[in-house]
KEMITOR-177389 format. One record per residue (C-alpha): residue in three letters; x, y, z. Coordinates in steps of 0.001 Angstrom, whole numbers, padded with zeros to 6 digits, always signed. Example, Ala and Ser with C-alpha at 12.3 -4.5 7.8 and 13.67 -1.06 7.14 Angstrom:
BEGIN
ALA+012300-004500+007800 SER+013670-001060+007140 
This chain:
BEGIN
UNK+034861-038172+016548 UNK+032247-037571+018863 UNK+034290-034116+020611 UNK+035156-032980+017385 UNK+031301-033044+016583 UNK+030740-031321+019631 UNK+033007-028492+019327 UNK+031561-028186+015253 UNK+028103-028069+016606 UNK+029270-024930+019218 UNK+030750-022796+016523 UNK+027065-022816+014834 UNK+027663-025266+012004 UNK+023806-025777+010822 UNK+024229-029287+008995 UNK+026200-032836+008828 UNK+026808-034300+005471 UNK+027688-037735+006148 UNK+027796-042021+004878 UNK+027127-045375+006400 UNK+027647-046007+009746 UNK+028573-042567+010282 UNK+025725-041762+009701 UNK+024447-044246+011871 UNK+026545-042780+014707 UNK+025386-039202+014465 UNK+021616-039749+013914 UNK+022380-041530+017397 UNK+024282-038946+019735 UNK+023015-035674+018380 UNK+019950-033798+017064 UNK+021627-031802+014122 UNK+020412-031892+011152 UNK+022351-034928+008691 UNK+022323-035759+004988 UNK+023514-039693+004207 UNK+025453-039322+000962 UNK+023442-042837-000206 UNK+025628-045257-002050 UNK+023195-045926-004946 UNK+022627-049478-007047 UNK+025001-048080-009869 UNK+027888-048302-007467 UNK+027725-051645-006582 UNK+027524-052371-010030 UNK+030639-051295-010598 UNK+032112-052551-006962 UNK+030555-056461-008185 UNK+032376-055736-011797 UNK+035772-055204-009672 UNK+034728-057998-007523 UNK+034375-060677-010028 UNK+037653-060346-011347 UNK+038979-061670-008136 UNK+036409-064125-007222 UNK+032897-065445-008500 UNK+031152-065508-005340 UNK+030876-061910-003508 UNK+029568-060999+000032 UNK+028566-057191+000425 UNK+028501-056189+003738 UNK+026486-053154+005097 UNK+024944-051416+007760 UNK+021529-052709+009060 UNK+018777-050126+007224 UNK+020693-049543+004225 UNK+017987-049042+001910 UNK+020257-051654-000819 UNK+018651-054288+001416 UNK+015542-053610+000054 UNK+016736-054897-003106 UNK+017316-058622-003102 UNK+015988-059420-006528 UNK+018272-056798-008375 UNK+021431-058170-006479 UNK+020459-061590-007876 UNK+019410-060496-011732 UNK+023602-058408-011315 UNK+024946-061577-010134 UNK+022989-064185-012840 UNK+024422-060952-015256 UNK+028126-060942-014096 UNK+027901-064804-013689 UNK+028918-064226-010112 UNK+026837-065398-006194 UNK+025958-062137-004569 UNK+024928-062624-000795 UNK+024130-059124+001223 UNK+025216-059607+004593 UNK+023408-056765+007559 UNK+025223-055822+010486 UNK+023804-053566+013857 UNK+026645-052869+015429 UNK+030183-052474+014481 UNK+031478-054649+017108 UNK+029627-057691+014810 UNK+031499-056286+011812 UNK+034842-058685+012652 UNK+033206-061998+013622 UNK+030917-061477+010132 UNK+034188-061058+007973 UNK+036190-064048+009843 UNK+032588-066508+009134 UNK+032689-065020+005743 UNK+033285-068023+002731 UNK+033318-065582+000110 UNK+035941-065310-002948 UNK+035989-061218-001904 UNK+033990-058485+000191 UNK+032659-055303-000678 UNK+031914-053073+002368 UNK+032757-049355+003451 UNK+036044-048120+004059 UNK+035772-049694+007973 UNK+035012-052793+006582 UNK+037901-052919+004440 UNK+040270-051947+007181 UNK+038614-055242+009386 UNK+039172-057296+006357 UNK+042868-056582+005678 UNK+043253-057501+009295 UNK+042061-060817+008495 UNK+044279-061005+005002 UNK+040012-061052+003455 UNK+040098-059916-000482 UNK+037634-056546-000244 UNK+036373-053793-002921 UNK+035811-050791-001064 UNK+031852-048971-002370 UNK+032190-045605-002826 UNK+029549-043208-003808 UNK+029566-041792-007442 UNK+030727-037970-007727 UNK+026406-037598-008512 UNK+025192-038926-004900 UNK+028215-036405-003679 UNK+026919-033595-005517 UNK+023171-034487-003987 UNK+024015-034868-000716 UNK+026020-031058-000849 UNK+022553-029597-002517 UNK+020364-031067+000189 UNK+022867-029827+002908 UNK+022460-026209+001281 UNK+018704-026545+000855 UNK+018810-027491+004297 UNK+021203-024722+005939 UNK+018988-022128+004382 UNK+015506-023466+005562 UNK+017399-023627+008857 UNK+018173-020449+008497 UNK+014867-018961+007790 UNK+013393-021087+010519 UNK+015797-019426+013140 UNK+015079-015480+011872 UNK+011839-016257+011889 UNK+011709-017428+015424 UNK+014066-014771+016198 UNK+011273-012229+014774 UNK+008387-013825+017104 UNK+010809-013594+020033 UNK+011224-010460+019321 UNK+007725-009140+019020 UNK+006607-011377+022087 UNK+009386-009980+024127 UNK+008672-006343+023022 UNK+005437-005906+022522 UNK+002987-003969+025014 UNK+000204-006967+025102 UNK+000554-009767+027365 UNK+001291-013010+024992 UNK+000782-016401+026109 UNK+001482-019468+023366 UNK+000448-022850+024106 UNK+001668-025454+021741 UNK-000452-028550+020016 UNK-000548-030332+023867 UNK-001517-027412+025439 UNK+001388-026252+027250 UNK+003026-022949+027655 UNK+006135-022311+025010 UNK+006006-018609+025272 UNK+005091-015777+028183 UNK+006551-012522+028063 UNK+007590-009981+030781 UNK+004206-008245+030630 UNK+001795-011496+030792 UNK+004466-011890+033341 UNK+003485-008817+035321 UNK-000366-008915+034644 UNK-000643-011898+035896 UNK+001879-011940+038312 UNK+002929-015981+037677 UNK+007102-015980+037134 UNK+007743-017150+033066 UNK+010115-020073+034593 UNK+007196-021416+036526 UNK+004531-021285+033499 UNK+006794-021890+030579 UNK+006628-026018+030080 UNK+004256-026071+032237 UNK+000570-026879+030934 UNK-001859-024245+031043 UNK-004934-025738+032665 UNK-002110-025924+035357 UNK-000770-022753+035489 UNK-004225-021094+034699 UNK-007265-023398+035481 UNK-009561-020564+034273 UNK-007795-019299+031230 UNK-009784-020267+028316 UNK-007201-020553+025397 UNK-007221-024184+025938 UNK-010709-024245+023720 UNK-008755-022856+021207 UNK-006819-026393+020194 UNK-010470-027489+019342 UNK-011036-027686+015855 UNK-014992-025859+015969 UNK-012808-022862+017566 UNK-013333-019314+016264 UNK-010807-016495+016886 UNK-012156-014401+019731 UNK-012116-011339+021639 UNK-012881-011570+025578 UNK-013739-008619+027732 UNK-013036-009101+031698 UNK-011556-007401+034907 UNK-008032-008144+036223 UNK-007397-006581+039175 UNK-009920-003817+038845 UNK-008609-003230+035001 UNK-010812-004309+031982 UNK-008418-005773+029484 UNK-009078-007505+026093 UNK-007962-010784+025039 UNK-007545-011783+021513 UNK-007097-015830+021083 UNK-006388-016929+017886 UNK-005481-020659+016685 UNK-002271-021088+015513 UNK-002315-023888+012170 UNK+000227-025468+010075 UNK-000680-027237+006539 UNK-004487-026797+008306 UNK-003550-028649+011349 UNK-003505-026855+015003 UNK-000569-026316+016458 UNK-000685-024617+018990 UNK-002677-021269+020381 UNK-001808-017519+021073 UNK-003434-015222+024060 UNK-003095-011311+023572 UNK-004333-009027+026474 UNK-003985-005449+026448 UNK-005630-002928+028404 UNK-008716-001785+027225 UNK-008323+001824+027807 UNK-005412+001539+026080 UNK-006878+000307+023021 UNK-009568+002419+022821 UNK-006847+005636+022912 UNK-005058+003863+019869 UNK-008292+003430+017694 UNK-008922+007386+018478 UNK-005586+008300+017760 UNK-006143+006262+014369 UNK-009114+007889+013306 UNK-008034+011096+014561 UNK-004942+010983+012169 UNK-006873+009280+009259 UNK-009865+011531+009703 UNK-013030+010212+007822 UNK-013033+008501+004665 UNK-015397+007471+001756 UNK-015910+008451-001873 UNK-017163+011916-001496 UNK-014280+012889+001325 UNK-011188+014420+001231 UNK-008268+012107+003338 UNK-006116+014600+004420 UNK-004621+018080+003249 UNK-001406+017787+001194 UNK-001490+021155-000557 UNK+000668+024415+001215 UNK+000633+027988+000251 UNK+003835+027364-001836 UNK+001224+024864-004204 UNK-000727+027985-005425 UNK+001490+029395-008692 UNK+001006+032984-009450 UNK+002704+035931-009184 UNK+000022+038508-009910 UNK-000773+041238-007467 UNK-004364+039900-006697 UNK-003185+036521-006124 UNK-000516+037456-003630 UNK-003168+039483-001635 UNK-005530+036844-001131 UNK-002790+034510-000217 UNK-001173+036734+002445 UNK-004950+037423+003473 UNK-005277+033308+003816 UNK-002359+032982+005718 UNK-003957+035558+008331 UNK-006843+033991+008758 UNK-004825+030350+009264 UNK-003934+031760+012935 UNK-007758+032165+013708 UNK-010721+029735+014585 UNK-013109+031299+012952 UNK-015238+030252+010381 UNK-014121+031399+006924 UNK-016302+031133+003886 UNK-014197+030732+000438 UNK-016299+032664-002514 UNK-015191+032171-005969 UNK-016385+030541-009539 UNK-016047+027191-010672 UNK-011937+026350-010739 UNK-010701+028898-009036 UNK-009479+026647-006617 UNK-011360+026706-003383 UNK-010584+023653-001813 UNK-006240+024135-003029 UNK-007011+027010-000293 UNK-008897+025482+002266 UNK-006444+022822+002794 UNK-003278+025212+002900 UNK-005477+027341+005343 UNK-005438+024661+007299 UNK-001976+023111+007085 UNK-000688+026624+008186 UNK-003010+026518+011224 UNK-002160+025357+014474 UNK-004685+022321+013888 UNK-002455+021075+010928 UNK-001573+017864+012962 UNK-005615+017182+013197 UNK-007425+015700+010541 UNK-008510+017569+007087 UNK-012209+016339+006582 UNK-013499+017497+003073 UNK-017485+017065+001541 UNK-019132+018003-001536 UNK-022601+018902-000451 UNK-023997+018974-003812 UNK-022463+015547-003944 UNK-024975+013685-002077 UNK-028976+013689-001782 UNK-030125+014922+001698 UNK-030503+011878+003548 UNK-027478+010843+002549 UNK-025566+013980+003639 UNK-027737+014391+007184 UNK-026365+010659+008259 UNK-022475+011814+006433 UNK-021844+014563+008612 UNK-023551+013716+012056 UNK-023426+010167+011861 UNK-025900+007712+012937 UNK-026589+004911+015493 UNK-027222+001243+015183 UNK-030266+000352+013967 UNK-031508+004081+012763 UNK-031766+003058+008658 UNK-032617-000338+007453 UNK-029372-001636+005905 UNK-027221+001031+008017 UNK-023403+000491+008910 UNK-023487-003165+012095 UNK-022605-000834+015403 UNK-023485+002492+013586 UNK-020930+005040+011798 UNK-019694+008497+013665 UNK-020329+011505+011401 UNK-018061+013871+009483 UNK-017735+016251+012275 UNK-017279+013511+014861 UNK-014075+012261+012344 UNK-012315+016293+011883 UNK-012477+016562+016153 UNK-009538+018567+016794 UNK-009134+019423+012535 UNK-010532+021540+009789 UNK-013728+020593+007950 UNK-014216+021505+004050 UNK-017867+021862+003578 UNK-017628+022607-000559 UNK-020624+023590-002154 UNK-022597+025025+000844 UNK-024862+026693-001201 UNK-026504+023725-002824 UNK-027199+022313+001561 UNK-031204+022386+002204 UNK-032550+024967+004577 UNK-033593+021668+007231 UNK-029932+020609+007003 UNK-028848+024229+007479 UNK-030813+024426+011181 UNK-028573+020927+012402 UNK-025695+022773+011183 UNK-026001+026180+012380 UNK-026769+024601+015970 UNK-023351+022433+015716 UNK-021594+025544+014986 UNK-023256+027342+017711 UNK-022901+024842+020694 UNK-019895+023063+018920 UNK-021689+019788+020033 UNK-023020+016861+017496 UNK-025630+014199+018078 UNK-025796+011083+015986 UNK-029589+010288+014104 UNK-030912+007866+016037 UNK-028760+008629+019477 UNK-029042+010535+022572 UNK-025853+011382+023536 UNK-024405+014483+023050 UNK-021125+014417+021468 UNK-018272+017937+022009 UNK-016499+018785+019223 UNK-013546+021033+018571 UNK-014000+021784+014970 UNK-013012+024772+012560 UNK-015389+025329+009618 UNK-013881+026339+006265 UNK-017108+026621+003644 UNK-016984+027221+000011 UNK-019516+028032-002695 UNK-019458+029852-006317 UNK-023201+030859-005290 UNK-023834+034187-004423 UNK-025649+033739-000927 UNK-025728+037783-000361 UNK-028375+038277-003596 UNK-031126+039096-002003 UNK-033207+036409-004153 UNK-031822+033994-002993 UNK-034337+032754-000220 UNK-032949+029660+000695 UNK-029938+030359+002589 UNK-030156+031269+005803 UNK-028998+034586+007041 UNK-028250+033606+010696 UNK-026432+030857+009166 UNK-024161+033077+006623 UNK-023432+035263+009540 UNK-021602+031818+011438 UNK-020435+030682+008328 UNK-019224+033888+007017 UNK-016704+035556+010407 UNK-013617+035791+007759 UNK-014451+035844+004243 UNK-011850+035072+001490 UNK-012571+035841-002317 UNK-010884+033843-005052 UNK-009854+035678-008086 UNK-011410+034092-011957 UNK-008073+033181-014000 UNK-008737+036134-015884 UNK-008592+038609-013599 UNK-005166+037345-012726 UNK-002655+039439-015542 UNK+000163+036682-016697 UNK-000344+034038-013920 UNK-002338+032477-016889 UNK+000812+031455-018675 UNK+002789+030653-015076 UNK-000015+028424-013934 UNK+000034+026382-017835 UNK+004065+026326-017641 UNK+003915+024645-014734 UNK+001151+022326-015205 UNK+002962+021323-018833 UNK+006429+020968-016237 UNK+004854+018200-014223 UNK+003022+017049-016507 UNK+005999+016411-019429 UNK+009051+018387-018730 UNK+010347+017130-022407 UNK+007542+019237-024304 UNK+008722+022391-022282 UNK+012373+021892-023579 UNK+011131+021175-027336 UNK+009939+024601-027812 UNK+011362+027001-028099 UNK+009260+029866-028116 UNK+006530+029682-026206 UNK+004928+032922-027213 UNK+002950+031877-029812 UNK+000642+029718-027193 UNK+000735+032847-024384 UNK-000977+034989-026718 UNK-003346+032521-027184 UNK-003843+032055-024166 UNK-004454+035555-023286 UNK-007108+036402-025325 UNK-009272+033388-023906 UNK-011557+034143-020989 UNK-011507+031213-019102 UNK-015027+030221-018087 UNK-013139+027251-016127 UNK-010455+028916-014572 UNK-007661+026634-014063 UNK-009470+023704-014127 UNK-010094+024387-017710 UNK-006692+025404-018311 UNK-005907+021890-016447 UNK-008137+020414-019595 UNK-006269+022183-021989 UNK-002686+021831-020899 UNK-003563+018058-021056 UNK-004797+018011-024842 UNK-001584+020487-025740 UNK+000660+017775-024087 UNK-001256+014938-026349 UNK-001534+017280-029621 UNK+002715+018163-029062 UNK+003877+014543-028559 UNK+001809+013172-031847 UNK+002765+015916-034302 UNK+006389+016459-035493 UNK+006508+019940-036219 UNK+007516+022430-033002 UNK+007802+025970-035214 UNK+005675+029048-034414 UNK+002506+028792-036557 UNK+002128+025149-035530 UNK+002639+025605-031550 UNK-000110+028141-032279 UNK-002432+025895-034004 UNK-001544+023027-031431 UNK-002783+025549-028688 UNK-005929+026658-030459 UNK-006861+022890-031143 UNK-006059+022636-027372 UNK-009090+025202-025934 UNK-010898+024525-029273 UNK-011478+026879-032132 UNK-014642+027289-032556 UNK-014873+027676-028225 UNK-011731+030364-029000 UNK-013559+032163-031748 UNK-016745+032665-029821 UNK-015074+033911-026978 UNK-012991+036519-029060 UNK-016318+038149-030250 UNK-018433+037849-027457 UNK-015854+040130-026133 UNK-016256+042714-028679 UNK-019934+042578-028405 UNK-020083+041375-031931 UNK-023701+041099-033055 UNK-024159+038719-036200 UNK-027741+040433-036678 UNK-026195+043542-036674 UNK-023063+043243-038754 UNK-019871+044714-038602 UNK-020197+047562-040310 UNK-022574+048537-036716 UNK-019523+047349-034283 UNK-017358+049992-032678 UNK-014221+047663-032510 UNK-014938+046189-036018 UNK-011269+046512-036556 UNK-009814+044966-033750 UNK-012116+042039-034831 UNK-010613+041916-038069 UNK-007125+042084-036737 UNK-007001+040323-033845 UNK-009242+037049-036142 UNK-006015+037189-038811 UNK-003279+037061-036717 UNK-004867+034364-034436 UNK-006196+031833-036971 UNK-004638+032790-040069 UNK-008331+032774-041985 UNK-008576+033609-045026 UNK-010046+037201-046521 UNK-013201+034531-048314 UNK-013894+033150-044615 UNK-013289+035940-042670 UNK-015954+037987-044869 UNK-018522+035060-043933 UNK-017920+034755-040394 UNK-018752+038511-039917 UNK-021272+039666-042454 UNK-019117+042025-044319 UNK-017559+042146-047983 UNK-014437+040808-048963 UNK-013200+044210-050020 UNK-014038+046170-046546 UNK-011773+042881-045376 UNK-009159+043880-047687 UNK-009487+047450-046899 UNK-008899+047031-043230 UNK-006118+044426-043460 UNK-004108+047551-045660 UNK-004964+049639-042893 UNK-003978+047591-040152 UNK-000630+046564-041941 UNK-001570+042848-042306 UNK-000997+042515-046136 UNK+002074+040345-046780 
């Protein structure tokens, strides 16, 4: 037995499932996992119930630490039961098994199958226990239950073994007792100490100096030690290693400083600056912008010029027309489009606030200020784009601090005295006009460093049919399944034509929104109720005003005083179907001039 369980243990089996002194045997000669399939007090029930019918006084015979030996009183309430002497005989070793069955007086034995074998030998009368198909069934689910924890147990290890193997730290791991169960090719190198002669080994041995030993103490804290190997400042991170809150054991990881340092700028370099009034990075490309017009081609083409420069470029346009949509495809088609994309509402935030946002500050400068201080805006878009949005609404003492970092491309933090270099390009926006000679507060010499490439944003009016491009596509991503519902979408273009858009597309953002809402609540999808979905949408009353402030319509004045009264008329009846009575109140006139103008105009039905 013993070579066959060697050669089953080779091929990888993970678990024994075995009974009695088998059991015995195994637990003995080899560390593998084992599951005793228990004989249980139901199956000596029915062994004694065999038993009696042979003889009324029964020995059972089993292995020394069977747990049935715990059970003396049961055996003797079965055997008062059965009317039958029960006597439960222990043996150690199997070599005792023989001389106990020869001493035995018994009517009949009950034993395991070896047992029965010794007492047909010696003509003895034996029931042979077996274990009910239940203990069977038991014994196979804790043999899976253990296989797979086994299993898990050895990927995980294989995982650790594979980061300590691979990774670019040095790793030392001492277990509970302090010794060395893990030391990698590069603790190996640092430290120049060969991982046969350290792993094993304890480290107060191997290392007299090393402090990871503290770590087994229970007041430990996780720690980060500075100090000079061989003329190289490394780090070392020791951190207690606890199961079910007990230590077990410590890990030591040393890298080189340097190193480290290069990582944490590469990280912030890539993840540029972030906090609630900051862009994280630039996502949007040329291809974002929809439109087709002639105007917005221009300025795009003109954008994608000034991409391949380094020059300052100052994005002018209203409210919604999409400034920062062009500042980040600027610079995503700019040779900095692997740096960082740092964006900041200066209207966003009062003047302290901004002054310490984009030039940072040191520790200690503000009374509840960032432990270690906090680098700046500019510091965080080195080698990227900054978005300063808003520019118009910065103060003229904030304007000096910028116009110098601009100038000397150099930052100092409040409260420091170091002077940082920066490689920054500056992308500003504002819907102010800083030209108009009123306005005071901006500085010229400023504007002039700001302002090397300027790029004007068209209003969504100005921009022929994009209007109904730009709300096709929003209504696309927004709910493909409206777009395919109707039909005829001219009803909502024409609409959407006559509005001005104060908002530009971020009003026509609002608006494609509420259409979306109004569409997928309503049931109808014909032409007169798209229309009044779409007029609901911008809002009618917002709709109507625009319409005549467009004419120049002067409720004072009437009508009857208004150039275009007939385009009024017109263009009010075909858009919101009013009748002749409301019409006639809306704009001062008579309900016959309305009548009049609608048999003039053809819009009598």
């Amino acid at each position: 037995m013993h070579s066959f369980l060697e050669e089953a243990i080779n091929d990888g089996i993970d678990v024994i499932v075995a009974r009695g002194a088998n059991t015995k045997y195994i637990r003995e000669h080899f560390t593998i996992p084992i599951v005793d399939i228990r004989i249980s007090l139901y199956d000596y029930v029915r062994a004694v119930h065999i038993a009696r019918q042979i003889g009324s006084s029964i020995d059972i015979i089993v292995a020394h630490g069977d747990p049935i030996t715990e059970v003396p009183e049961e055996f003797k309430a079965i055997g008062q039961m059965m009317n039958v002497t029960i006597r439960v005989i222990e043996y150690n070793d199997i070599s005792e098994l023989e001389e106990i069955v020869k001493e035995s007086r018994a009517d009949v034995l009950i034993g395991t199958a070896y047992t029965n074998e010794v007492a047909f030998k010696h003509q003895r009368s034996c029931v042979l226990i077996c274990s009910g198909d239940g203990a069977v069934i038991n014994a196979i689910y804790e043999a899976k239950y253990l296989v797979e924890e086994s299993r898990k147990k050895r990927l995980k290890n294989e995982l650790i073994n594979t980061f300590v193997k691979y990774s670019n730290s040095a790793i030392t791991i001492i277990d509970g007792a302090g010794k060395i169960v893990s030391f990698n090719k590069v603790a190996e190198t640092l430290f120049g100490v060969k991982q046969q002669s350290a792993i094993g080994q304890y480290i107060k041995d191997v290392f007299p100096d090393n402090t990871l030993k503290d770590a087994l103490q229970e007041e430990f804290e996780n720690k980060s030690i500075v100090y000079k190997l061989n003329g190289t400042k490394v780090i070392d991170n020791q951190t207690q290693i606890r199961s079910n809150h007990k230590i077990i054991g410590a890990v030591s990881m040393v890298s080189n400083l340097s190193d480290t340092k290069k990582a944490e700028l590469e990280y912030n370099r890539k993840n540029a600056f972030k906090n609630d009034y900051t862009g994280f990075s630039a996502s949007a490309i040329f291809k974002d912008i929809v439109g087709s017009s002639k105007i917005i081609r221009t300025v795009i083409n003109e954008a994608k010029i000034f991409s391949k420069s380094d020059a300052s470029i100052m994005i002018l346009g209203d409210t919604g027309t999409g400034k920062e949509l062009f500042a980040q495809s600027i610079h995503n088609h700019s040779d900095r489009s692997n740096g960082p994309f740092v964006a900041i509402n200066c209207s966003a935030l009062p003047e302290s606030l901004l002054e310490s946002e984009l030039f940072g500050y040191e520790d200690g400068t503000f009374t509840g200020g960032k432990r270690g201080g906090k680098e700046g805006l500019f510091e965080a878009a080195n080698g990227g784009t900054i978005f300063l949005d808003e520019i118009g609404e910065m103060n003229s003492s904030l304007q000096a601090k910028l116009l110098r970092v601009i100038q000397e491309k150099e930052v100092m933090r409040l409260g420091g005295k170091k002077i940082l270099n920066i490689d920054v390009r500056v992308i500003s926006a504002t819907n102010k006009n800083v030209y108009c000679k009123d306005n005071s507060t901006f500085r010229k010499d400023l504007l002039y460093r700001l302002n090397v490439l300027e790029l004007k944003l068209p209003s969504l009016k100005d921009r022929e049919n994009d209007i109904c491009e730009i709300f096709l596509d929003m209504l696309e991503k927004k709910d493909s399944s409206v777009c395919s519902e109707i039909s005829d979408f001219s009803p909502v273009f024409s609409v959407l034509r006559m509005y001005s858009w104060p908002g530009n597309v971020r009003e026509l953002q609002n608006v494609c929104e509420r259409f979306q809402l109004y569409v997928r609540s309503g049931e109808r999808r014909d032409e007169k109720a798209v229309r009044q979905i779409i007029i609901k949408s911008i809002g009618e009353e917002r709709l109507l005003r625009d319409i005549l402030e467009r004419y120049h319509f002067d409720a004072s004045k009437g009508l009857e005083h208004n150039e275009a009264g007939k385009e009024i008329i017109t263009e009010l009846k075909r858009t919101f179907s009013y009748s002749n009575e409301k019409l006639a109140s809306l704009l001062g006139i008579s309900r016959t001039t309305i009548w009049r103008i609608m048999k003039e105009q053809h819009l009598l039905t």
